[in-house]
C-alpha positions, 0 to 999 in steps of 0.5 A: 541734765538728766541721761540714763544708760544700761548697766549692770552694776555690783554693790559690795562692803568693805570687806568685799562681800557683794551685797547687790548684782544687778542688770539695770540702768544708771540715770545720771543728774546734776548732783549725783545719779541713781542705780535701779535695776530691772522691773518696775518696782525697783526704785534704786538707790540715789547717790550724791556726787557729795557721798562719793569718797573715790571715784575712779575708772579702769578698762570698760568699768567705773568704781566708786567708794562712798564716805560710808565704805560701800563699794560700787562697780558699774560695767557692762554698758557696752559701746555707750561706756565713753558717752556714759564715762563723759557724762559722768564725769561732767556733772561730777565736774559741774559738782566739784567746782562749787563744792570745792569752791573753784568757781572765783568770779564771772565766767569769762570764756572757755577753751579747749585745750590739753594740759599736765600737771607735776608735783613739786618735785617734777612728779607727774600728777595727771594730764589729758584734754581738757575744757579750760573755764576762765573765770575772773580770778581763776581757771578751773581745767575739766578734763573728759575723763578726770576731775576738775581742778583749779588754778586761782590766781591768788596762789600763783607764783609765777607764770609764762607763755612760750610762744615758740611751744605754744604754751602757758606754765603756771607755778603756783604758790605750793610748787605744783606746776601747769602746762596749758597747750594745744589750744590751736588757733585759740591760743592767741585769744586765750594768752590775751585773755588769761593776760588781762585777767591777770591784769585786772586783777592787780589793777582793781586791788590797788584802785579800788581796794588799796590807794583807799586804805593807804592814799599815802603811798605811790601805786608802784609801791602798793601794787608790790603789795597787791602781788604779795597780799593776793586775795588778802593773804597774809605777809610777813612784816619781813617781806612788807619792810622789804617793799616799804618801811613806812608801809609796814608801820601803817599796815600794823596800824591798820590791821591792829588798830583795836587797842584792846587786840594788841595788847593781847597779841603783845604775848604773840608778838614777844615770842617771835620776830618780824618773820613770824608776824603776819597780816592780811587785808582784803575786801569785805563783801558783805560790807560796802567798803569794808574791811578783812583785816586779820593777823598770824603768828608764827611762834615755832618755839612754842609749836603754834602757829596762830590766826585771828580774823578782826572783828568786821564791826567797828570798834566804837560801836556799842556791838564792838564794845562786848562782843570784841574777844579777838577769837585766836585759833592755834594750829600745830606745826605737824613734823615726822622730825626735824624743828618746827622752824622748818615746817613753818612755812607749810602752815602759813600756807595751809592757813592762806589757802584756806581761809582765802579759798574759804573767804575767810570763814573760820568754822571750817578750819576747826569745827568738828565735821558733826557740826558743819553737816549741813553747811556749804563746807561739808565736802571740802572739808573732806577732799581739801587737803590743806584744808584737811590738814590744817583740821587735823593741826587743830589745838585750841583757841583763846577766846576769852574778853578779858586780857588775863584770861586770853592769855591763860588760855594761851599758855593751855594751848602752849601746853597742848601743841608741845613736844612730847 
């Protein structure tokens, strides 16, 4: 994609003080675009959608903030603003999908259709048209004039499709309701669609996924499961007793199988109940036919919530013997006021939403954004905001091979996460 418009565009700092005021051009590409002004020797200055801290809209004129605090105004593009504000707004979009990771599988199809989107709280949030990619295990909506966002089928609590308003209403995970509607004479095909992806999805967890890890168990039994460990998301040992208790006892086997893990997270295990302990499994893409398998605690005594990502080796290989530390990373229950037992939830789902969304990478969740400058994390790390504030809760890790030491290391962290 490449397009270009006349524009005047302004340059300002931070303290509002213009720097630039330019007639000239704006040449859209597929990762950002370049202001240049009028001559030929004016080669402009290029902008990557990833500088972009805000990005927004109002009347005939386009604003946008840099991570850097530049701010930029373009007007004066005349009756080409609707044409250049949709072009802008589509390869931003095209950028945010792959930069915020809302692209999970194969595109299957898309539609056109308008879409509203509520807070928790039934607040509305945005609304308007929209080309609606189904992907396989997500939807990404892109409206004309707004940035895209996603609805992936791991996070989604409840949905329906209302056929006397023509209507699909999604609830996800964290409250936020979507309502899809107006897709005309495609509504019908989009219904059978979203259905079967749905589907598949549950279907292809129990047969291939999770009759092998537990062949024992009936399928009605693991697809209960399979609609709480969505994507491989952490569950309570509470929520799985309540499916099977026999289930609950292998999956702990199968999670924490490493002798030398358990008797670590023993310490973990004594401070909290079956409420507070977790654990996650999910398909291992970088291993054919491995394993994800990953453990939380929830220790709101002690301020913390913890996770730890099993190694992907074996444990009897000699790799596994002395590069096994069991890695454990704390995150503070962050409270204006109240217990922390209240906001417990909260962080588990912060924990679930991003190391799913991330495929269970865990630098992001706690490096400094100086060290992950060039990695594939870096503009999700800024414009997440579970992400965000997960990073934000960061307190410390246990790292340590040795038991004692793994431990002591923890007792630091339980010191740090305290109230003051």
């Amino acid at each position: 994609m490449e397009v270009s418009y006349n524009v005047r565009y302004q340059k300002s700092s931070f303290s509002n003080k213009v720097l630039l005021d330019k007639e000239g051009e704006i040449i859209i590409y597929s990762k950002g675009f370049r202001l240049k002004g009028k001559g030929a020797g004016d080669k402009g200055e290029l902008i990557n959608f990833s500088e972009i801290k805000e990005f927004y809209h109002k009347e005939d004129k386009i604003f946008f903030i840099t991570f850097t605090k530049e701010k930029y105004v373009l007007l004066g593009s005349g009756t080409f603003y609707n044409q250049m504000l949709t072009d802008l707004y589509k390869a931003r979009n095209e950028f945010l999908i792959d930069a915020l990771f809302m692209r999970k599988g194969k595109l299957k199809a898309e539609f056109e259709g308008d879409f509203q989107r509520l807070s928790k709280f039934g607040r509305p949030i945005n609304k308007g048209d929209a080309t609606l990619k189904l992907y396989g295990k997500s939807i990404v909506i892109c409206p004309r004039d707004q940035d895209c966002f996603s609805i992936q089928f791991d996070f989604v609590n409840f949905h329906e499709f209302d056929d006397m308003e023509y209507q699909l209403k999604v609830v996800m995970d964290d409250g936020v309701t979507i309502l899809i509607s107006k897709l005309g004479d495609d509504y019908d095909i989009f219904m059978e669609k979203f259905n079967e992806l749905m589907g598949g999805m549950y279907e292809n967890l129990v047969n291939n996924f999770l009759k092998e890890a537990f062949p024992y168990f009936h399928a009605s039994v693991l697809l209960k499961l399979a609609y709480k460990m969505k994507g491989g998301k952490a569950v309570s040992q509470n929520d799985i007793l309540k499916i099977d208790k026999d289930l609950a006892q292998s999956i702990n086997e199968f999670v924490c199988q490493d002798p030398r893990f358990r008797a670590k997270s023993d310490m973990l295990r004594e401070l909290t109940d079956e409420y507070g302990i977790y654990c996650g499994i999910a398909p291992d893409e970088t291993v054919e036919g491995g394993y994800v398998k990953w453990a939380m605690f929830a220790v709101p005594e002690k301020n913390v919530v913890a996770f730890s990502i099993l190694p992907r080796w074996d444990q009897d290989s000699e790799e596994g013997d002395d590069a096994s530390p069991h890695d454990t990373y704390f995150f503070k229950i962050i409270m204006e006021k109240g217990h922390p037992a209240d906001k417990v939830e909260d962080k588990i789902r912060e924990i679930n939403q991003s190391l799913v969304t991330l495929e269970f990478a865990k630098d992001p969740c706690y490096k400094d954004k100086r060290e992950l400058k060039h990695s594939p994390y870096q503009y999700a790390i800024r414009k997440m905001p579970f992400l965000r504030i997960l990073r934000k809760s960061y307190v410390g890790k246990a790292s340590s091979s040795d038991q004692k030491d793994w431990q002591k290391q923890v007792s630091v962290v339980f010191e740090k996460a305290a109230l003051k």
